[in-house]
N, C-alpha and C positions, 0 to 999 in steps of 0.2 A: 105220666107214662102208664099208668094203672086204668085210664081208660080202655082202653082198647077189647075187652074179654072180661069184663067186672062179674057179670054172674056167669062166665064159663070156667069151666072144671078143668084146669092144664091136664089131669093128669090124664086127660082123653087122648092127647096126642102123646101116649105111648109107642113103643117102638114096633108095636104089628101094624100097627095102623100107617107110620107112617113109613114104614116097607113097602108097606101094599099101595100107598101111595105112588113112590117110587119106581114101583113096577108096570104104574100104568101107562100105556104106549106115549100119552101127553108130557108125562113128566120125560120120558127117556128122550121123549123129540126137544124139549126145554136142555137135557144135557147135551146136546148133538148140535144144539146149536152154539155151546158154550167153545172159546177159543182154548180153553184147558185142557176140554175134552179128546181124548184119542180116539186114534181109529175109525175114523168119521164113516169112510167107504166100506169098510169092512163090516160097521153096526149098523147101517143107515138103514137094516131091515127092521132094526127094532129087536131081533132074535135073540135078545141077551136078557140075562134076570141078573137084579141087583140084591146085595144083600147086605145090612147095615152089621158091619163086624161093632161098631163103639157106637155107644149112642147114652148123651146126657143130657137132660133138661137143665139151663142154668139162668138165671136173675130171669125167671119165669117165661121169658119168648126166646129163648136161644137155644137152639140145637145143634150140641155136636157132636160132628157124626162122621165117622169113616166108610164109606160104603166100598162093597168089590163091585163091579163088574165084570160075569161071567159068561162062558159060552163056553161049550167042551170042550174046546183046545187052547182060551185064551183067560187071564185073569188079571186085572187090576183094581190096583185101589186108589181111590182119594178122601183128600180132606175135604170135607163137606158140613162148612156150620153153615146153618139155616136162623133167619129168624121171619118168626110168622105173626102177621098182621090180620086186623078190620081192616081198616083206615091206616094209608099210607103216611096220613099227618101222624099218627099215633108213635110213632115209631123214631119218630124225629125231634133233634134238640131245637128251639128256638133259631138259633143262627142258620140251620138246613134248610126252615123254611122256604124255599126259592123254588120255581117254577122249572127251573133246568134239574135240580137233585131231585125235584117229587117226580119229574118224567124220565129220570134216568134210573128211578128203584123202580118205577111202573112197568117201563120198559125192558128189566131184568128179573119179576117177578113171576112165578108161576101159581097158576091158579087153577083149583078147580074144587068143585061141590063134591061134599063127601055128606053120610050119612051118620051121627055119631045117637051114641044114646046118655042123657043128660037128664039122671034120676028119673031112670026107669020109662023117660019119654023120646020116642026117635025125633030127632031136630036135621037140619039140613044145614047144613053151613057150608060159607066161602074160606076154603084153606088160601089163604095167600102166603106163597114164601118167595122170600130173596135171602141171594149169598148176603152171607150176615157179615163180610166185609164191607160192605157199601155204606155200615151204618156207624157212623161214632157212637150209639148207643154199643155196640158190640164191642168196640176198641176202649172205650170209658170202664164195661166190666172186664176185659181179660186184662188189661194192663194196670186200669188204676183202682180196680173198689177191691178194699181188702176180704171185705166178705166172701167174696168169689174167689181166691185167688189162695186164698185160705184155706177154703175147701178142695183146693186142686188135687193136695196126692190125695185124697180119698176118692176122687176120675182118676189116678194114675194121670193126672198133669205136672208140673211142673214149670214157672215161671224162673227163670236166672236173669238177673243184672250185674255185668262183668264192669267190674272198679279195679281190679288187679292187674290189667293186662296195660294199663295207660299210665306214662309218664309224663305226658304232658299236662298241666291243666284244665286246659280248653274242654279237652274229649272227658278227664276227669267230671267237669261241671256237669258234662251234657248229659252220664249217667246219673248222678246226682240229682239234676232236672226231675228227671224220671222218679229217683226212688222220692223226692219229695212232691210231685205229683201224686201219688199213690196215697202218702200217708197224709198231705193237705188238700185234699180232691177241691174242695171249697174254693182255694187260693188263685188256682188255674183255669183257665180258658180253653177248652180243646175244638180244632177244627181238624180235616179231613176235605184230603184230596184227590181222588184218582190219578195215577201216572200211568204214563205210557198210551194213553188212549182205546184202552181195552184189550190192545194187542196184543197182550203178554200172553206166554203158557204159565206164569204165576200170576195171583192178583198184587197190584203193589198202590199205594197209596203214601202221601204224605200225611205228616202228620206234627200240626203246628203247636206249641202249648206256647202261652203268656200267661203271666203273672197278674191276676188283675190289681196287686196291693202296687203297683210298680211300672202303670201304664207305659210310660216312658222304655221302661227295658224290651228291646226287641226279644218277638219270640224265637225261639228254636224251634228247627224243625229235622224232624226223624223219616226215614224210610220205613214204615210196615211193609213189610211180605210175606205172603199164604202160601206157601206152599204147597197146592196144589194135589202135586204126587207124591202119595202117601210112603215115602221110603228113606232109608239113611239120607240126608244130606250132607254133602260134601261143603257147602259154602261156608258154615261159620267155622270149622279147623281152618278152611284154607283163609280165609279174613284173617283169623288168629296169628295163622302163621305170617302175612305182610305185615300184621300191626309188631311181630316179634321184629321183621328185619328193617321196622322203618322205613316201610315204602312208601311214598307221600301219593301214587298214582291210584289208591282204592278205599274204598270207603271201610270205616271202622266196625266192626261187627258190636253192639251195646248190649244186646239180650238175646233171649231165646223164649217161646215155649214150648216146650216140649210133651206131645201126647205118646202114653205107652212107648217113651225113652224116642223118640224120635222127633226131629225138629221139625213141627209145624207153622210155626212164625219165627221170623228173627226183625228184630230190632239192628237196625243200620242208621249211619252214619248219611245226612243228607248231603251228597256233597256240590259245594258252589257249579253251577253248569248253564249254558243258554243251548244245550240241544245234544243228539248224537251225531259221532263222525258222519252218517250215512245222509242226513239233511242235506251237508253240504256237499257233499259228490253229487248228491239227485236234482239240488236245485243248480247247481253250474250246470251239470251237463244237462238237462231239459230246459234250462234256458237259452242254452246257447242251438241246439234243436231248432226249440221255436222260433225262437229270432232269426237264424240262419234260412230255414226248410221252408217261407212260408207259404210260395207257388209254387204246385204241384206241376204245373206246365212250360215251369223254369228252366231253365238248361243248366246243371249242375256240372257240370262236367268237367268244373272246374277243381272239383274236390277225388280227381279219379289220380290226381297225382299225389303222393304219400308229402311232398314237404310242403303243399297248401292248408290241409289237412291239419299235419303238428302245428304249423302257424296257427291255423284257428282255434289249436285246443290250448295252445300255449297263451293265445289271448280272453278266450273265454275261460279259462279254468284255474285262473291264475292258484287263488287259494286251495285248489283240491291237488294241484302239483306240487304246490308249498308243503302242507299237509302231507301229502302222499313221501315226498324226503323226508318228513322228521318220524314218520309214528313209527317206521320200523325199530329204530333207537331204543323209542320208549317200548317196547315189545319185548326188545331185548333184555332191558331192563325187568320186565317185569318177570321175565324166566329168570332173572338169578334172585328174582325175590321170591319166587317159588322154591327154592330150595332152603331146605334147614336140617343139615347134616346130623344135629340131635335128635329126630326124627326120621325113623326106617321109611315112613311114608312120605316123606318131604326130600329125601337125600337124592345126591343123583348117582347114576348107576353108568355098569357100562355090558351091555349086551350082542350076545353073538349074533350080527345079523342074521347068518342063513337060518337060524333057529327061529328069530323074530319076524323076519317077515315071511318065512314058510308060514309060521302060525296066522301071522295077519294076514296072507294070501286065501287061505283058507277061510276065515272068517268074511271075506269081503266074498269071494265065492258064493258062503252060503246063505248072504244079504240078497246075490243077483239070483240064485236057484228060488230064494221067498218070491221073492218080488218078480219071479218067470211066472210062477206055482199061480202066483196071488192076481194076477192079470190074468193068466187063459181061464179063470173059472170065471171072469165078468163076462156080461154080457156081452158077443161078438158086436154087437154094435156099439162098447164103450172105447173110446177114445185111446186108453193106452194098451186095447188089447190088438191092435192094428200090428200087424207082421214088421212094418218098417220098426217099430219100436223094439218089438221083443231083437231082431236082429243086430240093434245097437247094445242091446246088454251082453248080445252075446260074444260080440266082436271086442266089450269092454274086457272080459274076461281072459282075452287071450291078450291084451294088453299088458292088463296087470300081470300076468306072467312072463311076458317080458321084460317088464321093468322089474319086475324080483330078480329077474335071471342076471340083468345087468348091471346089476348093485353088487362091486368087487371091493366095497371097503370091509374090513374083518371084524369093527367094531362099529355097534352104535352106540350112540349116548341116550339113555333115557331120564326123564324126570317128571313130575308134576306139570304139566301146563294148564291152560285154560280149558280148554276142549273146546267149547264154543264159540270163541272169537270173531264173530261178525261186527260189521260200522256200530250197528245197534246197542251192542254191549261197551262201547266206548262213547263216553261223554265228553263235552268238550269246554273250555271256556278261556277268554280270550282276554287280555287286558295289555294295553301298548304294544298290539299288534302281535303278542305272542303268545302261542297256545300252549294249552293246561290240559294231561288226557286224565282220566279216571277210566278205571277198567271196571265193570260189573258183571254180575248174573255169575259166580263162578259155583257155578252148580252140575259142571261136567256134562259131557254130552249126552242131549237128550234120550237120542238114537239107542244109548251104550245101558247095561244091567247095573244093577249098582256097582258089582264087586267090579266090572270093565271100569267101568270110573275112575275107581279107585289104583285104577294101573297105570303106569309110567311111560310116555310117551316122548319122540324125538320132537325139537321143538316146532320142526315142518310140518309138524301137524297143525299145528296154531296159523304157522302162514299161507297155509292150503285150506284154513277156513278161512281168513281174512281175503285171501287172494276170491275167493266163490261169491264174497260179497258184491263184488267187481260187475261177476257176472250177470247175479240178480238184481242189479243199477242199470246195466245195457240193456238187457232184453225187456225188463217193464218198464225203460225209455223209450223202448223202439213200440212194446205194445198200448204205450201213452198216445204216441205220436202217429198211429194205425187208428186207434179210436176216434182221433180230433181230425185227420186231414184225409184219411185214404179210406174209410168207410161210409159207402153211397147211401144218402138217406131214402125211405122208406123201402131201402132193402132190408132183410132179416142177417144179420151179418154179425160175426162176434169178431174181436181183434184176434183171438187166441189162434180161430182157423185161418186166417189170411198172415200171422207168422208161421204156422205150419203150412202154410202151400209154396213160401219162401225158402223152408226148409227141405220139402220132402216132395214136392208134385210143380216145379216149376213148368214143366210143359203141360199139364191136364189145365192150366191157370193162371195166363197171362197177369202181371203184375206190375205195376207202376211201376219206373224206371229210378224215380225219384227214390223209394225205400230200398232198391240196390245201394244209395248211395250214402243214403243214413246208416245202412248197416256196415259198408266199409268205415265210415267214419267211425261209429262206434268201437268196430272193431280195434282200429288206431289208437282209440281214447283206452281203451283197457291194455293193449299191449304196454303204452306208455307210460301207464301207471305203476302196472307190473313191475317195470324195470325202476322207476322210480323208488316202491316200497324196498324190491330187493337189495338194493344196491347196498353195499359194503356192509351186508350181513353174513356172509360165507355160509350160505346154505347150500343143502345140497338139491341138485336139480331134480334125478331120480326120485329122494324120498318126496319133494315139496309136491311134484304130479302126482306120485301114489297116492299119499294124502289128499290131492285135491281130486281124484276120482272117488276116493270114498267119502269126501264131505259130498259129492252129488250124487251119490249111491243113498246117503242117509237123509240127504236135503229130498228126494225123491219118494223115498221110503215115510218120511214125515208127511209130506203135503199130502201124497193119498191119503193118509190117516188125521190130517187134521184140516188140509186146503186142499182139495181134489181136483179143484178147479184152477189150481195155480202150478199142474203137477209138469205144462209145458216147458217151464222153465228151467227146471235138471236135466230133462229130455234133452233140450239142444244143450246145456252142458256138456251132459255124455256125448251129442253126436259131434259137438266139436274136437274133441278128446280124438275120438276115431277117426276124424277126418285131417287133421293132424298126424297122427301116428300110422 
């Protein structure tokens, strides 16, 4: 590993140097393209200066580093460990070696020529960095060399390994694992995974150890995750607290490390799974799509009656109807394993409505006044600055005051929930035909400040996320099945505008007759689910729409700032919403 910089001087990559790095338009365009990254639309100028608040060099190529990103009215930070490279082999343990993991640090690294001075003589060199999670070199030294790890409170780091919190054995061992990985690095084998396929706004990876005195014993394998945004987390208290009430449905919280008292990795619980809920919604219903829609010069007309229609979804979708009865249960479930009444922040409470949703009326208000503000200053020729659009936030507006106004119960219940609740965050696994949910990411809404997070919510907030999930499975079905069957080749044509001329300019733009019919169907497929999930939950209808207009208020207010080009699909949320009410 010592090859890589043999006669270079680490301590050239000081922290001016690699600011100024940092600040140059190449590195900022490398952050803008990262899926962690915020505010994609709003920075995509480049207009912002970074500033490295922590910065340490450790086991000689790893840097970590908190940076802010500023501009005069806006500030954030993240976690940012870097490690820098010659040779991408240089970096790599033996088993890495593979053709897929050296193209996938390639493909994530940033590079550029810098000018440094190396005894007194100016030399030219290629800085290479990549996020230093991609590398089991990286996860070898913060987890397991004592040397490093040793020295952490002198960074104001801190590593913990929780043994106190587990009654059981099993999860006993698997900490155990760990702390004798540390202290016999020799003994064990480590490999690394990527999860989730990049997609994450955290990076998360597996992470397998074996025993090599004990080939035979299977390895264990753990969940690492980076934390990203540099702020309190909320996920390992709330792990802690389902590991206190024995909830079997979420993964165990194992460690932490913590930079300047804040949790930038945790150590979890890998749990048994072959995929999330949202697979199987996406793959029934686009299959059944496919198979159904496959001539456009068909005559469908047979699906313009509503009980052809449940026939075919009740045949095609058998599992996502199955599915769609049980998870509400397990939902339920998992809010009364959020609470733990010996905890002021776990307990559940009981609030004045008019108090509480005057205040959340107000707060969602001043989401649609951003996001009015934040659209008229684009360019009139950008997409969501078109008048149709701004008219739907406005006509949201007056909705949600009337659903505050027509909410006459005197109490709500607040408590702990998820906040994020999408398919995604629920895993799933199946055995004699009966399924097993795990719930994840319980890191509080993205959208929300820290101290928001940390506040108490009715549990309709959870099924007003879950239910949006619904939504973003129909509409990028329907924009699946626009790209493969109803877009004319060597026309210049995107799916996004031929669903919006569906939505908003039917007569400017005659439209297949055929995608009339996909969209009622679809439409049937969501209402049906709907009533499946709800069913003998006793939720309340008022708060479950409130909440589901502000999950598309924030689902909308995200994708600007992180998918801009995905920002159609809260749009027709909200115009559904209005067109409804």
């Amino acid at each position: 590993m010592v090859s890589m910089m043999k006669n270079f001087d680490k301590n050239i990559l000081e922290k001016n140097l690699v600011q100024n790095v940092c600040n140059s338009n190449e590195f900022k365009g490398w952050l803008l393209s990262k899926r962690w990254f915020g505010e994609k639309s709003a920075l995509s100028n480049l207009a912002f200066d970074i500033g490295i608040t922590y910065f340490e060099l450790i086991a000689d190529r790893i840097l970590v580093n908190i940076i802010e990103v500023k501009t005069p009215d806006y500030s954030k930070t993240y976690f940012l460990p870097l490690i820098y490279y010659e040779k991408v082999e240089d970096i790599l343990e033996p088993l890495e070696k593979t053709r897929e993991i050296i193209l996938n640090l390639t493909e994530n690294t940033f590079s550029k020529k810098i000018a440094v001075t190396v005894e007194n003589e100016q030399k030219i060199i290629t800085l290479n960095l990549v996020e230093a999670e991609y590398c089991l070199f990286f996860w070898r030294k913060m987890l397991f060399d004592t040397t490093v790890s040793e020295s952490f409170p002198s960074m104001d780091m801190e590593l913990t390994l929780y043994t106190d919190q587990f009654e059981e054995d099993v999860n006993m061992k698997k900490v155990q694992n760990l702390i004798e990985a540390g202290l016999y690095p020799d003994r064990y084998q480590l490999s690394i995974n990527q999860l989730g396929k990049g997609n994450t706004t955290n990076m998360l990876f597996s992470l397998n150890i074996s025993n090599k005195r004990n080939p035979d014993q299977s390895s264990v394998s753990y969940v690492l995750k980076s934390y990203k945004d540099y702020s309190v987390s909320l996920e390992p208290s709330t792990l802690f607290v389902l590991v206190k009430n024995k909830f079997p449905n979420a993964p165990k919280i194992y460690g932490t490390i913590k930079l300047l008292d804040k949790e930038t990795i945790g150590i979890i619980e890998s749990v048994p799974n072959v995929g999330n809920l949202g697979e199987i919604y996406w793959n029934e219903l686009n299959n059944m799509i496919t198979k159904v829609f496959k001539d456009l010069n068909k005559d469908y007309s047979i699906y313009n009656e509503k009980q052809n229609i449940s026939n075919l979804i009740k045949e095609s979708c058998a599992e996502t109807i199955k599915l769609s009865s049980e998870i509400g249960g397990f939902i339920k479930n998992l809010h009364k394993a959020l609470i733990l009444s010996s905890q002021d922040e776990y307990s559940l409470e009981s609030a004045d409505s008019n108090t509480y949703l005057r205040n959340y009326t107000e707060r969602l208000n001043g989401i649609i006044s951003e996001l009015l503000t934040h659209m008229t200053q684009q360019s009139e020729s950008a997409f969501f600055n078109l008048p149709k659009i701004s008219s739907i936030l406005i006509d949201i507006k007056d909705i949600i005051e009337r659903f505050r106004a027509e909410f006459q119960v005197p109490k709500i219940e607040i408590q702990p929930v998820h906040q994020d609740l999408h398919m995604e965050q629920i895993l799933y696994n199946k055995a004699d035909s009966q399924y097993n949910f795990y719930f994840i990411d319980f890191e509080g809404d993205p959208q929300l400040a820290i101290e928001e997070r940390k506040a108490k919510f009715p549990v309709e907030k959870d099924l007003a996320s879950f239910l949006r999930a619904l939504s973003y499975i129909k509409f990028n079905t329907l924009l699946n099945f626009i790209e493969k069957k109803i877009i004319r080749k060597g026309r210049y044509e995107v799916p996004e505008e031929i669903l919006y001329n569906l939505y908003f300019r039917r007569a400017a733009k005659p439209l297949n007759k055929t995608l009339d019919v996909v969209l009622n169907v679809l439409n049937i497929w969501e209402t049906k689910l709907m009533g499946k999930i709800l069913k003998n939950l006793n939720m309340d209808y008022v708060l479950i729409t409130y909440f589901y207009i502000e999950r598309a208020l924030n689902e909308l207010n995200y994708e600007i700032g992180h998918r801009p080009n995905k920002i159609l699909v809260p749009i027709l949320g909200l115009k559904e919403i209005v067109d409804k009410n």
